[in-house]
C-alpha positions as CSV (number, residue, x, y, z in Angstrom):
1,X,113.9,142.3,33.4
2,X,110.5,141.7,31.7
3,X,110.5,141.2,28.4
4,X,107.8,141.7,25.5
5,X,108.0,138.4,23.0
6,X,106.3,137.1,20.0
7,X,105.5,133.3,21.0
8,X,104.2,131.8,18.1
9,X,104.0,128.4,16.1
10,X,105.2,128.6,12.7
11,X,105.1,126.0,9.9
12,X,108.6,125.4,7.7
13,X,107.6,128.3,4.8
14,X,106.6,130.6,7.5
15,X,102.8,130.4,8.1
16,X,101.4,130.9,11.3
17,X,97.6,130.1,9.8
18,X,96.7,128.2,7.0
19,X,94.7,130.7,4.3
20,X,91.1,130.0,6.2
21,X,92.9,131.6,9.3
22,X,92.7,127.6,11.0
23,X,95.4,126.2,13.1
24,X,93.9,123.1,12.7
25,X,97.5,121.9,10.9
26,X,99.1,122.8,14.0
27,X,97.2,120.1,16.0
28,X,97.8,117.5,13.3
29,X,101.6,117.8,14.2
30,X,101.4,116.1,17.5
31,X,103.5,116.5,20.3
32,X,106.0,113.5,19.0
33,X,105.3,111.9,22.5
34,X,107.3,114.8,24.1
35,X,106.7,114.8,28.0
36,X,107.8,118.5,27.7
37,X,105.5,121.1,27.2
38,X,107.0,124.1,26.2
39,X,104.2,126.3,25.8
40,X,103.5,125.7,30.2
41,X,106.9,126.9,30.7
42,X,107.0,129.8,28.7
43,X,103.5,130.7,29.5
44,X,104.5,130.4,33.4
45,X,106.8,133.8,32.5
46,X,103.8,135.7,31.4
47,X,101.7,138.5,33.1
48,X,99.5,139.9,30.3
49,X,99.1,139.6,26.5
50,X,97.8,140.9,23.7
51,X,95.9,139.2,20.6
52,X,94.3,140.2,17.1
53,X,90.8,140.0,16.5
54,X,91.2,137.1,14.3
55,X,93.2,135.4,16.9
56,X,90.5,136.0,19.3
57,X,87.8,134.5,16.9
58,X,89.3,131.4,16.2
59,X,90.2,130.9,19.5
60,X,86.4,131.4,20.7
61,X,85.0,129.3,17.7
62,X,87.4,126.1,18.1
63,X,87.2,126.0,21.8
64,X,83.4,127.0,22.1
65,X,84.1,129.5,24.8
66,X,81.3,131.1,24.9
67,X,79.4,127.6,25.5
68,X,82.2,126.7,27.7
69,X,83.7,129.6,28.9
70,X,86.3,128.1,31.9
71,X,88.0,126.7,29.1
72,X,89.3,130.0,28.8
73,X,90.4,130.1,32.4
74,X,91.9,126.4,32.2
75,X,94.0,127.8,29.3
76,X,95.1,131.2,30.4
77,X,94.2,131.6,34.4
78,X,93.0,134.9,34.9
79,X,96.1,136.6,32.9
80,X,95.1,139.5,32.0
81,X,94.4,140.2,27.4
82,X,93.9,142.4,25.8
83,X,92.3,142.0,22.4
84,X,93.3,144.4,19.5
85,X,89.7,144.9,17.5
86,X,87.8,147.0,15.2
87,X,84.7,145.5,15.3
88,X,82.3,144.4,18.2
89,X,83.3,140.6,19.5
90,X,81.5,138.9,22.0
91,X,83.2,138.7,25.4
92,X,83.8,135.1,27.1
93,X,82.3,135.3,30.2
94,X,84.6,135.6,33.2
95,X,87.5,135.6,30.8
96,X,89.7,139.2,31.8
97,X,89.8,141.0,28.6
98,X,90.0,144.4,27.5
99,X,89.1,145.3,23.9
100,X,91.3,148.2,22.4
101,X,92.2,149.4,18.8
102,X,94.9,151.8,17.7
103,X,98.1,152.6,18.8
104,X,100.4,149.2,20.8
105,X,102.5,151.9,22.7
106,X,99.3,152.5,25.3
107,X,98.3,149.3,25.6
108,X,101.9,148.1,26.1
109,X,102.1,150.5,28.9
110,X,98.8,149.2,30.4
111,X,99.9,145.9,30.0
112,X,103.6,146.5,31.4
113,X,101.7,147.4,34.8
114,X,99.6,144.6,35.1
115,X,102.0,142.4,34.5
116,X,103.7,143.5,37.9
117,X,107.2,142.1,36.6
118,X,105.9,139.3,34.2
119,X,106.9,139.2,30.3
120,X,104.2,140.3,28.1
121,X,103.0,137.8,25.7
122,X,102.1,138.9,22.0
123,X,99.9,136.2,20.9
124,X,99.3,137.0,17.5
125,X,98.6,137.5,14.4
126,X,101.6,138.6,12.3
127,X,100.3,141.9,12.1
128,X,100.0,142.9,15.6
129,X,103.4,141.9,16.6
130,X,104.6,143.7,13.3
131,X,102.8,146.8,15.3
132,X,104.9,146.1,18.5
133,X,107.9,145.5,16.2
134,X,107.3,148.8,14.6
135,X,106.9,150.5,18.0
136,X,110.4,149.2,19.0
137,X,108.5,147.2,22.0
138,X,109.0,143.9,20.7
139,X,112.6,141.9,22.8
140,X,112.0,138.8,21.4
141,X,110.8,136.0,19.1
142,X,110.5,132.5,20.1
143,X,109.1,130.7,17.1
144,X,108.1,126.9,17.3
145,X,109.1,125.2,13.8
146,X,106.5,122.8,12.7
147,X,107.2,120.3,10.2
148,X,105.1,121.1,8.2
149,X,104.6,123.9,4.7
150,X,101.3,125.5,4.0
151,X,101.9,127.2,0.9
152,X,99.6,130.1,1.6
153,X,97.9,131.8,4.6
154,X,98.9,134.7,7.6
155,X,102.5,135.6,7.4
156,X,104.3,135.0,10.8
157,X,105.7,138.5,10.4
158,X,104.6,141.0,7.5
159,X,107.5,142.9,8.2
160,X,110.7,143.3,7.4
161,X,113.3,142.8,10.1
162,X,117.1,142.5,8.9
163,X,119.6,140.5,10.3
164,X,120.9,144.1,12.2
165,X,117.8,143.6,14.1
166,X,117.8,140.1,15.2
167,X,120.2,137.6,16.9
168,X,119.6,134.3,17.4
169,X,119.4,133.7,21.1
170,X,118.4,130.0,21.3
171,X,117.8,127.0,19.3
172,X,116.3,124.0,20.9
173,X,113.9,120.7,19.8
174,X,110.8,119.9,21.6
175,X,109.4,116.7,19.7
176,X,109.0,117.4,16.3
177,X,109.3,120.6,16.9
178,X,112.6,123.3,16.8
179,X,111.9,126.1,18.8
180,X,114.2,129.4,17.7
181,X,114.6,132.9,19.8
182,X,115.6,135.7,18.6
183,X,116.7,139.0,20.2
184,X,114.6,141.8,18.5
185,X,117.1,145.3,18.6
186,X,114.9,148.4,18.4
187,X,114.4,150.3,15.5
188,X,117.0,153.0,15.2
C-alpha cells in the first residue's frame, strides 16, 4: 500500500535548515565514502510530492534551474510536484509542477492519483508536513541524522507528535549518517 512519508535530512538538535533557510551544512557532511545512496532508493518508491515555497526557492537558487533547467529533470525525472505557495514563483521550464495553496487534503488526493500506486513524497519544510500531519495523511517519517547541530533555523517538525503517535519502524546507518522511520498513527 502507498504510503505518504516525510523524507527529510535533519541535523543532531533537529534542524532541517540552518536560520538563512541553506542546506549548505547538509553538503559539508559528505557521504563518508558510502557507495549507498539512500536518497535513489527511497526516491525510486515515489510517484508525486509536495514542497514549500521556501523549499522550492532554494532549490531553484542553489541549482540555477532556471539557467539550467534539466537539472531538475536529472534530479527528479518527470515526477510529478506540487509546490505549496502564496506568492508568485517562477516555474522551471519543463519541470511538472503544479502551484497550489490551502488545504493538503485536495492536493493529497490529486497527488494519490498520479502517483498510480507510488508513495507520496513530502519534501519539506517542517511546516507543510506538520499540515499533512495535522490532516492525519502523513504514514511515515524517515529522518536522515546528520552529525551535525545548528543551533537555530526551520524546525524539522513545528508540531507536536507524542510517542502515542509514532513508532519507531527502522533504524539504520548510511555513512555518517543514521537514518530513523517512524510510523505516524492518525490523529484521533
Amino acid at each position: 500500500m502507498a504510503k505518504t512519508q516525510y523524507y527529510t535530512a535533519t541535523s543532531i538538535d533537529g534542524f532541517i535548515a540552518d536560520q538563512h533557510n541553506s542546506l549548505d551544512w547538509l553538503f559539508e557532511v559528505g557521504d563518508g565514502g558510502d557507495d549507498d545512496n539512500p536518497f535513489a532508493t527511497f526516491f525510486a518508491q515515489v510517484g508525486a510530492f509536495a514542497m514549500g515555497a521556501t523549499t522550492y526557492e532554494w532549490i531553484l537558487e542553489h541549482d540555477a534551474l532556471l539557467e539550467q533547467p534539466l537539472k531538475w529533470a536529472d534530479y527528479y525525472g518527470d515526477t510529478p510536484a506540487w509546490v505549496f505557495t502564496h506568492r508568485d514563483l517562477p516555474r522551471i521550464p519543463g519541470a511538472n509542477l503544479t502551484f497550489v495553496q490551502g488545504d493538503v487534503r485536495p492536493v493529497h488526493q490529486a497527488m494519490t492519483e498520479a502517483a498510480q500506486g507510488k508513495n507520496l513524497w513530502v519534501v519539506g519544510g517542517g511546516e507543510l508536513a506538520g499540515a499533512f500531519a495535522d490532516a492525519g495523511l502523513l504514514d511515515e517519517l524517515v529522518l536522515g541524522v546528520a552529525p551535525v547541530t545548528l543551533g537555530a533555523g526551520a524546525p524539522l517538525l513545528p508540531r507536536r507528535l507524542t510517542s502515542a503517535r509514532l513508532s519507531l519502524t527502522s533504524m539504520e546507518q548510511h555513512g555518517p549518517f543514521a537514518y530513523l522511520t517512524y510510523a505516524v498513527a492518525p490523529t484521533r
